[in-house]
C-alpha atoms as a printed R data frame, in Angstrom:
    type eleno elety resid chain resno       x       y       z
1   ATOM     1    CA   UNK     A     1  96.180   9.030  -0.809
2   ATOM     2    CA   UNK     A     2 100.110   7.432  -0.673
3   ATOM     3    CA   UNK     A     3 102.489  10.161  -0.845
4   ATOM     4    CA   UNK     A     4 106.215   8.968  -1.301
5   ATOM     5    CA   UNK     A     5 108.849  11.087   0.867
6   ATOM     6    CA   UNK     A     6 112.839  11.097   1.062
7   ATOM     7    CA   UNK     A     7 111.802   9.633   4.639
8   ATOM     8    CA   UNK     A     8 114.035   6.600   5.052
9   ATOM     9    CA   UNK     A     9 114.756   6.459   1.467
10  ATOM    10    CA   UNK     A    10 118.620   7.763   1.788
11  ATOM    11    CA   UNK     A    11 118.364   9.450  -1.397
12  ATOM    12    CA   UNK     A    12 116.241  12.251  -2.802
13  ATOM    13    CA   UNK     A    13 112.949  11.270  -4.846
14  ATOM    14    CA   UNK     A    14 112.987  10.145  -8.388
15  ATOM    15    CA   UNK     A    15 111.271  12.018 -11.160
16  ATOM    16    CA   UNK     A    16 108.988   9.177 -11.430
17  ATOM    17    CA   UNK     A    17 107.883   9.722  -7.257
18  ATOM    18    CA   UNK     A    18 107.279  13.219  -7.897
19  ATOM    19    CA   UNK     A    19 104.523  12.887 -10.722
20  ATOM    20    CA   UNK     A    20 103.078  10.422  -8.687
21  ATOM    21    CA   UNK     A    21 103.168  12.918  -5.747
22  ATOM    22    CA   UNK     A    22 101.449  15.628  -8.344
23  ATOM    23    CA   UNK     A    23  98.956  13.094  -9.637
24  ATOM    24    CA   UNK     A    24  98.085  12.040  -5.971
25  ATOM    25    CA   UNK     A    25  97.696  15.631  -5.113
26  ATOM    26    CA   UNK     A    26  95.171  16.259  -8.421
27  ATOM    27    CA   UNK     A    27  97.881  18.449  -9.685
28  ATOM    28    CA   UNK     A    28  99.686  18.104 -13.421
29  ATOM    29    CA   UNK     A    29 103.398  18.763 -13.422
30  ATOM    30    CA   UNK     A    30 103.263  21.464 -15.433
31  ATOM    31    CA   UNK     A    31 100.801  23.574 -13.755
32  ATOM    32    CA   UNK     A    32 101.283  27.085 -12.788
33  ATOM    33    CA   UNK     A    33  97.995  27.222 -10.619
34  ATOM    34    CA   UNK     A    34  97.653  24.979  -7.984
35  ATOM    35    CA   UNK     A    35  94.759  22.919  -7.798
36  ATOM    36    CA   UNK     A    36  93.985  20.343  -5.009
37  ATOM    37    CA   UNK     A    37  91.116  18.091  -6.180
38  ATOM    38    CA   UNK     A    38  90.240  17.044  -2.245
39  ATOM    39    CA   UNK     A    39  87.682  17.925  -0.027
40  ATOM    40    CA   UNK     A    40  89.584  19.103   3.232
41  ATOM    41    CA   UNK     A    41  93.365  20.018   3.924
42  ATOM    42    CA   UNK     A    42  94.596  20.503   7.743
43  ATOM    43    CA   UNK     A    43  97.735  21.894   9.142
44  ATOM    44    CA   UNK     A    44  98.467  21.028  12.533
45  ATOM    45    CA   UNK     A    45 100.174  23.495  15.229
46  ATOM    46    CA   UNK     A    46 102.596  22.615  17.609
47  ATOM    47    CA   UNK     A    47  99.292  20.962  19.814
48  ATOM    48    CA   UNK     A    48  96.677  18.393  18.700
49  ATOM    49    CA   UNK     A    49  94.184  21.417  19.377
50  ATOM    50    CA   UNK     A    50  95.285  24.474  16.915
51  ATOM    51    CA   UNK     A    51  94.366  23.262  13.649
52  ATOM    52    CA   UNK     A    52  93.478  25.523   9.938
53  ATOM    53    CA   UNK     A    53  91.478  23.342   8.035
54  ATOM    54    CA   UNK     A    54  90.869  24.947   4.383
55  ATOM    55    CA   UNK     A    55  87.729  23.112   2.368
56  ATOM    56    CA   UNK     A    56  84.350  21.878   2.667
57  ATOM    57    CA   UNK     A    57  82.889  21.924   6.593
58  ATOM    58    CA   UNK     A    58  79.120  21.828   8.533
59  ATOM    59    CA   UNK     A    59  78.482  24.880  10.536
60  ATOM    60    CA   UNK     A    60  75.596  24.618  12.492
61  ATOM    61    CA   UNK     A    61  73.740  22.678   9.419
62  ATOM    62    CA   UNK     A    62  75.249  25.619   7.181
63  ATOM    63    CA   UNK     A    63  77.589  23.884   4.385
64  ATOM    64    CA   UNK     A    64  80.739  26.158   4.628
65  ATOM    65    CA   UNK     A    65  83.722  26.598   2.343
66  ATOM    66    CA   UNK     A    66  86.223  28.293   3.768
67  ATOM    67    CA   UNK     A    67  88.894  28.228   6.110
68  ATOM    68    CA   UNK     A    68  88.157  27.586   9.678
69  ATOM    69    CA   UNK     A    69  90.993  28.378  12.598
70  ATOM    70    CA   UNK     A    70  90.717  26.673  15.758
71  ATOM    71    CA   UNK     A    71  93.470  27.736  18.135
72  ATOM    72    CA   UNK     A    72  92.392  25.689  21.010
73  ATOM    73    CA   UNK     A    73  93.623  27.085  24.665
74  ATOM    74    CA   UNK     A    74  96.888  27.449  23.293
75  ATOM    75    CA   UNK     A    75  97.005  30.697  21.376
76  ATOM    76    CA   UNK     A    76  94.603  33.140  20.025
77  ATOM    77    CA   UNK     A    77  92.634  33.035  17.019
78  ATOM    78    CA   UNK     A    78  93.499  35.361  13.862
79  ATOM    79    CA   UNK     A    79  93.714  36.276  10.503
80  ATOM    80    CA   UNK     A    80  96.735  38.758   9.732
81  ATOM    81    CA   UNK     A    81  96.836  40.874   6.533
82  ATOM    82    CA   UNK     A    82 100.248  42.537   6.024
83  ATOM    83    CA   UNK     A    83 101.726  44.059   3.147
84  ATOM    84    CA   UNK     A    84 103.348  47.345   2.403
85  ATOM    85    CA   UNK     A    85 102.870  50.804   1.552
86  ATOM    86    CA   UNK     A    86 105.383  52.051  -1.150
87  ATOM    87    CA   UNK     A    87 106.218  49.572  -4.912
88  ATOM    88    CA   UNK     A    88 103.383  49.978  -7.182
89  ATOM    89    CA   UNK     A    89 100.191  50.390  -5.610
90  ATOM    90    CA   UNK     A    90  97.283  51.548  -7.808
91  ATOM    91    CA   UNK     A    91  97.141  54.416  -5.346
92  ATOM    92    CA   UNK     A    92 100.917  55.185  -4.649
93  ATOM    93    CA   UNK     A    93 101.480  55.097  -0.428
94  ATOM    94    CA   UNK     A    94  97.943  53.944   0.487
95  ATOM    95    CA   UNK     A    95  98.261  51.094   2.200
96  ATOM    96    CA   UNK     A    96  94.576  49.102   2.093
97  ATOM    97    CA   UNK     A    97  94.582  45.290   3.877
98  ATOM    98    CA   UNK     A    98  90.333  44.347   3.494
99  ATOM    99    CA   UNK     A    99  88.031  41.595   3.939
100 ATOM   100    CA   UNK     A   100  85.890  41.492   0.533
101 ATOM   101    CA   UNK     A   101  82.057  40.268  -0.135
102 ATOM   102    CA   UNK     A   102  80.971  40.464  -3.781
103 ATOM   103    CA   UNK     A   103  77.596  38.703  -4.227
104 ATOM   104    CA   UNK     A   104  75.933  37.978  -7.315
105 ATOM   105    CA   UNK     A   105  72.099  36.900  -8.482
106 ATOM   106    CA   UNK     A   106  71.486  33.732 -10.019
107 ATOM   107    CA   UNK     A   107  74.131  30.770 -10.040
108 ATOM   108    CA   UNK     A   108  77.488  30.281 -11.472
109 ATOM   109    CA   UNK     A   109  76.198  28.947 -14.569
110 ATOM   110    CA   UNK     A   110  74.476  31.726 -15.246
111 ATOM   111    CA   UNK     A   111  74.804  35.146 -12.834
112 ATOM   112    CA   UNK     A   112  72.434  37.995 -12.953
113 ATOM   113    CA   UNK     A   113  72.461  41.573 -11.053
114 ATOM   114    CA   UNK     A   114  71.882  40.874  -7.243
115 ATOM   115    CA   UNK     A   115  68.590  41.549  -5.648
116 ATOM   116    CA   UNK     A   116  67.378  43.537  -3.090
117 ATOM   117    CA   UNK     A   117  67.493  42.702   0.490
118 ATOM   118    CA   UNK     A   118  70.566  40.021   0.476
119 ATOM   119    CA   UNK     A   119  73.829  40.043   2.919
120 ATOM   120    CA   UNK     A   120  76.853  41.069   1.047
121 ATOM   121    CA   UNK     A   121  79.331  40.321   3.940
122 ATOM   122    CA   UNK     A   122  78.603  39.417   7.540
123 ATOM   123    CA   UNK     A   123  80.915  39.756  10.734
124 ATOM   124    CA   UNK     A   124  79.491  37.451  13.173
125 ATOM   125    CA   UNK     A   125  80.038  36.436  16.641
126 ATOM   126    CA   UNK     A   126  78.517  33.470  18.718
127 ATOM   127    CA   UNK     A   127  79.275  31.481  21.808
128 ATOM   128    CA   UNK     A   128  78.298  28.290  23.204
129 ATOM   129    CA   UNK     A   129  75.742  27.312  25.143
130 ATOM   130    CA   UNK     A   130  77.199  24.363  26.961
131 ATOM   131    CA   UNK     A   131  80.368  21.617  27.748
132 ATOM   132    CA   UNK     A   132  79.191  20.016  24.212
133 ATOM   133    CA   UNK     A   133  80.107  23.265  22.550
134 ATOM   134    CA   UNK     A   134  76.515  23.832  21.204
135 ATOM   135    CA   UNK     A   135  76.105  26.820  19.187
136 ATOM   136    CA   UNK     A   136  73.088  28.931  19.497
137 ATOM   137    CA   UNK     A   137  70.721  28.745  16.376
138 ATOM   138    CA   UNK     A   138  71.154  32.122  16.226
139 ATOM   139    CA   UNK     A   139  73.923  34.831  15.572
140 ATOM   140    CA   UNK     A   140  74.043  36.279  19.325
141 ATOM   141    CA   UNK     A   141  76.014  39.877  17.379
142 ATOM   142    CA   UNK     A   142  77.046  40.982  14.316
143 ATOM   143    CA   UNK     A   143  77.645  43.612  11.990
144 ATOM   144    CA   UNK     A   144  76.241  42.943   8.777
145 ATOM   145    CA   UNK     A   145  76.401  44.658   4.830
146 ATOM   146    CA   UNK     A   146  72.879  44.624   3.186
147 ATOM   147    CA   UNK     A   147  71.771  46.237  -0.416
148 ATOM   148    CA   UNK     A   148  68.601  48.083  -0.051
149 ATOM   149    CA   UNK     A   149  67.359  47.584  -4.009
150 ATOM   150    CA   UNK     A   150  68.218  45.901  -6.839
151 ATOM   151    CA   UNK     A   151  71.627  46.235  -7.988
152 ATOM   152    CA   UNK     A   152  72.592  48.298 -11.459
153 ATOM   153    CA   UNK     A   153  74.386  50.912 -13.071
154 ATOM   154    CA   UNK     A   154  72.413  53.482 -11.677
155 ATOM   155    CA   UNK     A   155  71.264  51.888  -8.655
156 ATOM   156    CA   UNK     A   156  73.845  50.714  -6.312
157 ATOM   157    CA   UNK     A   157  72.063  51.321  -2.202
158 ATOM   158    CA   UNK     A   158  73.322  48.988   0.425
159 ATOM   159    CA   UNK     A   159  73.449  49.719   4.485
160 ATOM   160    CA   UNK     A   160  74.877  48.588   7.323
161 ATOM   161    CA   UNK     A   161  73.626  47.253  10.328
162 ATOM   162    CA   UNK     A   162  75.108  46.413  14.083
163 ATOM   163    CA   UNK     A   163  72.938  43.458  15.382
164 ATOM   164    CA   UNK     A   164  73.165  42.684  18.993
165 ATOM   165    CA   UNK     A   165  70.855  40.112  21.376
166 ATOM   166    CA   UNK     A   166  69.666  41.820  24.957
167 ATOM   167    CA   UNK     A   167  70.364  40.118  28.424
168 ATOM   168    CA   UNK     A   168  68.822  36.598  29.429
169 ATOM   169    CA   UNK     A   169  66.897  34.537  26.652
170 ATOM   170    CA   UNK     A   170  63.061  34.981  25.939
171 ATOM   171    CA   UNK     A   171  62.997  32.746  22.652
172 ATOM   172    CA   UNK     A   172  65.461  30.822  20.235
173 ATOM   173    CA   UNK     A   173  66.299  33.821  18.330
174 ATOM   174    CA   UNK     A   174  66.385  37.164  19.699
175 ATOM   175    CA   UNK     A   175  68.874  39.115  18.022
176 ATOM   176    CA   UNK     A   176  67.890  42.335  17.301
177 ATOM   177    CA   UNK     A   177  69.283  45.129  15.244
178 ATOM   178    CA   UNK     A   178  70.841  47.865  17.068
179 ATOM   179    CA   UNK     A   179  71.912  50.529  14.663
180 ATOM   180    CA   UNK     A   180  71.081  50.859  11.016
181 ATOM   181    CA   UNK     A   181  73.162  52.995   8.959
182 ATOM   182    CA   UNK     A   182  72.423  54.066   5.501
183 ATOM   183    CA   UNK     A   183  74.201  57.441   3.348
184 ATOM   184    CA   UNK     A   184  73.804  60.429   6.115
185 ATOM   185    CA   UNK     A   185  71.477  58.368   7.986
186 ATOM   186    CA   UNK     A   186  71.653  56.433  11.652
187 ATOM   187    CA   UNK     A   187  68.631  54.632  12.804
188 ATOM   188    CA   UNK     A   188  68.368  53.710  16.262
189 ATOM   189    CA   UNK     A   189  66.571  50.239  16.987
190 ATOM   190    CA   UNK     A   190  65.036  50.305  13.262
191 ATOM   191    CA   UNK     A   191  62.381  47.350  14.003
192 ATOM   192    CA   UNK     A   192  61.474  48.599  17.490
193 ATOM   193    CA   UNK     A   193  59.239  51.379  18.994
194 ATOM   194    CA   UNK     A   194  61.616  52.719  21.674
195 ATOM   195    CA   UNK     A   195  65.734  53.732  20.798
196 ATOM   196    CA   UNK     A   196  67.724  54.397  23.670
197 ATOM   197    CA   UNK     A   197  71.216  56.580  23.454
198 ATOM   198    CA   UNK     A   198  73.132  56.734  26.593
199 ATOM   199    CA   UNK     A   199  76.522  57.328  27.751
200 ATOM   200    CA   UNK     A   200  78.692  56.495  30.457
201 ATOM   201    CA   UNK     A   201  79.016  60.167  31.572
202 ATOM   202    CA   UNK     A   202  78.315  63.484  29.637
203 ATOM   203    CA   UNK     A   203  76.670  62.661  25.782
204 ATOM   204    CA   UNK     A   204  77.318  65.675  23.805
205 ATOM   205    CA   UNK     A   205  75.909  66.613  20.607
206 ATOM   206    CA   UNK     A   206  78.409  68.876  18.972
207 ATOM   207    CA   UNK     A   207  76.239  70.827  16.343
208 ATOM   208    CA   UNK     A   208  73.114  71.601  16.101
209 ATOM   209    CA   UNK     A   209  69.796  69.025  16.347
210 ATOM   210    CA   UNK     A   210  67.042  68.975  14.890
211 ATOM   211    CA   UNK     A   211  63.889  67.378  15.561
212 ATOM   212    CA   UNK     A   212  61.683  66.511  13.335
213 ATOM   213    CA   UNK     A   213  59.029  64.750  15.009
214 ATOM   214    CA   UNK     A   214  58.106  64.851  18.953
215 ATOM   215    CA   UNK     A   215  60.929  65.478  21.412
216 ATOM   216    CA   UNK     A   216  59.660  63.888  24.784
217 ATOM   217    CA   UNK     A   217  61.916  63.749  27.736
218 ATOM   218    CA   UNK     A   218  60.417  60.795  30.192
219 ATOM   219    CA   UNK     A   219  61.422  60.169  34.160
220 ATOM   220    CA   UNK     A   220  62.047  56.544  34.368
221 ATOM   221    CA   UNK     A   221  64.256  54.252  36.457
222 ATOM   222    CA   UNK     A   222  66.835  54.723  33.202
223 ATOM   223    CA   UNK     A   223  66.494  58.619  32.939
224 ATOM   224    CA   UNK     A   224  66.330  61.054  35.565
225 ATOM   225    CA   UNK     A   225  64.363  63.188  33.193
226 ATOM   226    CA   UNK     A   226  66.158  66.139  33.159
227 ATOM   227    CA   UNK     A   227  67.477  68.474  29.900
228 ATOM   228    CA   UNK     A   228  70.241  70.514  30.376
229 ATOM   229    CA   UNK     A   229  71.234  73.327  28.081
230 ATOM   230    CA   UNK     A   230  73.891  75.790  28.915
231 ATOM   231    CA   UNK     A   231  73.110  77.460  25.010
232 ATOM   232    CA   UNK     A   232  69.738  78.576  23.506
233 ATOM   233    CA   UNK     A   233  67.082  76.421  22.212
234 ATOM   234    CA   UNK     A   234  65.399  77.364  19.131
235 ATOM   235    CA   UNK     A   235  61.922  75.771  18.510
236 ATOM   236    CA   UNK     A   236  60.939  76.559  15.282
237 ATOM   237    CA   UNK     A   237  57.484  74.706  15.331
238 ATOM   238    CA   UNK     A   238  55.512  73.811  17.957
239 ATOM   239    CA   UNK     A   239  56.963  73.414  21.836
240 ATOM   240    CA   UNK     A   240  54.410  71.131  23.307
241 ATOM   241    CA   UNK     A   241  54.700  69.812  27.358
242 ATOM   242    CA   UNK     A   242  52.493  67.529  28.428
243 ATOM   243    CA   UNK     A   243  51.683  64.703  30.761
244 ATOM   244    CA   UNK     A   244  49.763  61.566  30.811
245 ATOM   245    CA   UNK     A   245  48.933  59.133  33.655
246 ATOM   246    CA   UNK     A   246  52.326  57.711  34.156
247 ATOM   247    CA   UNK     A   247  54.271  60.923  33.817
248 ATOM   248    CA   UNK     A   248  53.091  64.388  35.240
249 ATOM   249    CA   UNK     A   249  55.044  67.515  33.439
250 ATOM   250    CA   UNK     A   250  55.315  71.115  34.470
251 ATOM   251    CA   UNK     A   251  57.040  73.840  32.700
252 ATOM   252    CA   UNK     A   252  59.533  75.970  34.598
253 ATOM   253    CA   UNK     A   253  60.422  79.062  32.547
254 ATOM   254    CA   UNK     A   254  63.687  80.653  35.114
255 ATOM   255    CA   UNK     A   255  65.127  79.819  38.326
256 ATOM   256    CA   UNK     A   256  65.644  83.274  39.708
257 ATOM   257    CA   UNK     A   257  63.773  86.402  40.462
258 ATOM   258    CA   UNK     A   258  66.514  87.862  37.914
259 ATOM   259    CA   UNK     A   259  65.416  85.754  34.834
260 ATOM   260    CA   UNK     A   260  63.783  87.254  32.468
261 ATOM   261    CA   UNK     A   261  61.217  85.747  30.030
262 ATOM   262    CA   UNK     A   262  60.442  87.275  26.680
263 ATOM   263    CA   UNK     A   263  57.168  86.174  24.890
264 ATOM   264    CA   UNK     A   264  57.107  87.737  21.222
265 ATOM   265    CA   UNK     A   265  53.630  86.707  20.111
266 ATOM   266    CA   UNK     A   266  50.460  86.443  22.065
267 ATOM   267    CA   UNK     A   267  49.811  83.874  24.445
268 ATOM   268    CA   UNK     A   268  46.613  82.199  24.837
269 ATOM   269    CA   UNK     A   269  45.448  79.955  28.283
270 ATOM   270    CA   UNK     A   270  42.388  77.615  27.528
271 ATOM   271    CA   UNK     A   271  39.657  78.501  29.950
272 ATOM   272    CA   UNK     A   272  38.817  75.234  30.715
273 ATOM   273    CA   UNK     A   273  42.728  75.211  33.054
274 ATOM   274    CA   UNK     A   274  41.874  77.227  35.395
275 ATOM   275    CA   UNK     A   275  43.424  80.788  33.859
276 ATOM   276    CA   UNK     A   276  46.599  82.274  34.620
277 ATOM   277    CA   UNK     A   277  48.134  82.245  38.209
278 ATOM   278    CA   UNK     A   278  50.278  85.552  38.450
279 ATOM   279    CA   UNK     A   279  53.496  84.984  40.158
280 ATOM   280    CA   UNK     A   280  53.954  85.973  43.954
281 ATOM   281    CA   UNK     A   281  57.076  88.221  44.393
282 ATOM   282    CA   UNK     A   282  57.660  90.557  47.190
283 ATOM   283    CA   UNK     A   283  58.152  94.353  47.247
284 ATOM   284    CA   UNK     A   284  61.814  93.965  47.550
285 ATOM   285    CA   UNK     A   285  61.863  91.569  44.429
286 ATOM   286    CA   UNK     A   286  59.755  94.486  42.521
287 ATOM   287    CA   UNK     A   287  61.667  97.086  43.004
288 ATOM   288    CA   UNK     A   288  64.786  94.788  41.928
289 ATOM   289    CA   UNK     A   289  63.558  94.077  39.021
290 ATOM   290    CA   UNK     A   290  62.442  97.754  38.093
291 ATOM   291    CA   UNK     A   291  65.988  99.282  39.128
292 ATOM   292    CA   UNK     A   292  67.955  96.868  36.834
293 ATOM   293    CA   UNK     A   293  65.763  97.290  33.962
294 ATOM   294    CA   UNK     A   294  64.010  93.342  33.892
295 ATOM   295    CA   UNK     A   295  60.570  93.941  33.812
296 ATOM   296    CA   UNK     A   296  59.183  96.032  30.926
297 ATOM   297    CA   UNK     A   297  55.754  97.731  30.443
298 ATOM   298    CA   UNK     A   298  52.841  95.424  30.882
299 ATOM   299    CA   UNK     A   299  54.602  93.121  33.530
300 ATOM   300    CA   UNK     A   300  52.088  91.708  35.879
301 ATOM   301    CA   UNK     A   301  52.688  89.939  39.512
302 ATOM   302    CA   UNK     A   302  51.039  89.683  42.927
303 ATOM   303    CA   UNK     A   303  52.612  91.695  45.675
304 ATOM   304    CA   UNK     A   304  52.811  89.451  48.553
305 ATOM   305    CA   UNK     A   305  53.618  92.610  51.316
306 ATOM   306    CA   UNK     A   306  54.265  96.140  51.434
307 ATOM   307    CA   UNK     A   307  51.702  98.701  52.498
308 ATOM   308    CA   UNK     A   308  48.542  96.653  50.586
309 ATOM   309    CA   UNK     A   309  49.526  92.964  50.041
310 ATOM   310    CA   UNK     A   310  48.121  90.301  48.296
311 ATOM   311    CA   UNK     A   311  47.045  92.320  45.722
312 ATOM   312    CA   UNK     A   312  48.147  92.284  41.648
313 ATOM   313    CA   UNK     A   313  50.435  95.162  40.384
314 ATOM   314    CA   UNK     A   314  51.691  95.951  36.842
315 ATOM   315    CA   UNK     A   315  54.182  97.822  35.340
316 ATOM   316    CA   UNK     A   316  53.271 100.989  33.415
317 ATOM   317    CA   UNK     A   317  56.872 101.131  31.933
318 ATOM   318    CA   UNK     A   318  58.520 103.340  34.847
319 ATOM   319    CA   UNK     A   319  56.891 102.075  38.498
320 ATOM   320    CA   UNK     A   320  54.724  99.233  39.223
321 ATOM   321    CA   UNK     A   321  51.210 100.358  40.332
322 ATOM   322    CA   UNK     A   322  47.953  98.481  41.767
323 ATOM   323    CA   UNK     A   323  45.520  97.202  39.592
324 ATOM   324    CA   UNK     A   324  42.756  98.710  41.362
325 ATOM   325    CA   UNK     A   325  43.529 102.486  41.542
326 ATOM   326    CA   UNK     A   326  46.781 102.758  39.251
327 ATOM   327    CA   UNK     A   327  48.773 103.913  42.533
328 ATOM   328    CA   UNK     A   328  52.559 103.436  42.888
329 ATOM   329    CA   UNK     A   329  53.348 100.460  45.215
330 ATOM   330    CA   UNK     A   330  55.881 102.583  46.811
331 ATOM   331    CA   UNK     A   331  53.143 104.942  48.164
């Protein structure tokens, strides 16, 4: 491609030079879109390194075209949308800079509705793996804009997903997908069997939570395996604690002799655990709880001293008495 300039020339360029600039360019004169007809066009920085070069480019055997910005070690890397608020916006003071995907089925020659399961628009992040500047085959994180079904009128679902790879490498590609989100819907580790929320400190849930399938809590060398609610829970179907060979549970219902524990319903113990072990409290502890109105009638305990210890007692709804005879403990 010769381009003429006013370089060295003394005087500016003839009408003549400029169509020839225009027709070098793949441009007519009278055009009022441009249109280069070539396959790459670079602008230079102020260092051999920071280069934009708009066209046709190789990415990691992907054929890109695009723009590609390579700032070098001289500056930073960016894209800057700008424009302002006020004029005549379709919506009057909102201002709205955005990054775009529209996909379509078929070709250009002839488009059709898009299908299910393709990227609409993909924010991706890689680094290299060594001083050649080899790129992983992989996308090593990125958050990504899928449709979930065919596209139409009347059918229009699409999701987005946060896709992130793990410490170390165990295979050429290992990025996984982190968080799925679809309508009211946030999916934890969507592909895996295990999805892990933590927090740096204190992870609150600020309304209520539901559970819909099992809610285990686990003692691991991640989790110190420990619940903590300062309101009520409200188990609306089945509460079930259990252990298995890795993880022993118990159930502790209170931490004081001042706790009380309501049981509306009856409560059944298989006879193949061993039955029910009555809790040891001492005559002091009865006669606490009787005074300040915690125990109610048909409490049960063992009496660990007073005048016959080691014996059960139960409350008749004003004194505790012995099983055996019915006699006030305080006799």
């Amino acid at each position: 491609m010769a381009i003429s300039t006013r370089a060295g020339k003394g005087a500016a360029l003839t009408h003549a030079e400029l169509d020839a600039n225009f027709t070098e360019l793949g441009l007519s004169h009278g055009d009022t879109d441009i249109n280069l007809s070539v396959d790459q066009v670079t602008v230079t920085g102020n260092a051999a390194t920071k280069t934009t070069v708009i066209g046709d480019e190789t990415i990691s055997t992907y054929a890109i075209h695009g723009f590609t910005v390579n700032a070098g070690d001289q500056a930073w890397a960016g894209i800057q949308l700008k424009e302002n608020s006020g004029g005549s916006k379709p919506v009057t003071g909102l201002a709205n800079p955005s990054v775009t995907g529209v996909v379509s089925g078929g070709t250009v020659a002839s488009p059709t509705a898009l299908e299910s399961g393709k990227r609409m628009l993909s924010v991706i992040g890689s680094g290299t793996l060594n001083a050649d500047g080899d790129a992983p085959t992989h996308e090593q994180e990125g958050i990504t804009f899928e449709n979930k079904e065919e596209q139409s009128s009347s059918a229009c679902g699409a999701k987005m997903k946060l896709e992130t790879s793990p410490d170390g490498r165990t295979s050429t590609t290992q990025r996984t997908t982190t968080l799925e989100l679809q309508d009211n819907v946030v999916t934890v580790n969507p592909s895996g069997s295990i999805g892990k929320i933590k927090s740096g400190g204190t992870l609150v849930l600020d309304d209520d939570v539901e559970v819909n399938n099992t809610f285990r809590v686990l003692s691991t060398s991640d989790f110190d395996g420990n619940v903590n609610m300062d309101g009520n829970l409200q188990v609306d179907g089945t509460l079930d604690v259990d252990g298995d060979a890795t993880f022993d549970s118990a159930v502790t219902l209170g931490n004081a002799s001042s706790d009380s524990i309501t049981v509306n319903g009856v409560m059944s113990i298989s006879d193949s655990t061993g039955g029910l072990k009555i809790a040891n409290i001492t005559k002091a502890t009865a006669d606490y709880l009787d005074s300040n109105s915690l125990v109610t009638k048909g409490g049960i305990a063992f009496i660990t001293d007073g005048s016959r210890a080691n014996v059960p007692i139960f409350y008749d709804g004003s004194d505790w008495r012995y099983f055996s005879d019915s006699t006030v403990i305080a006799s």
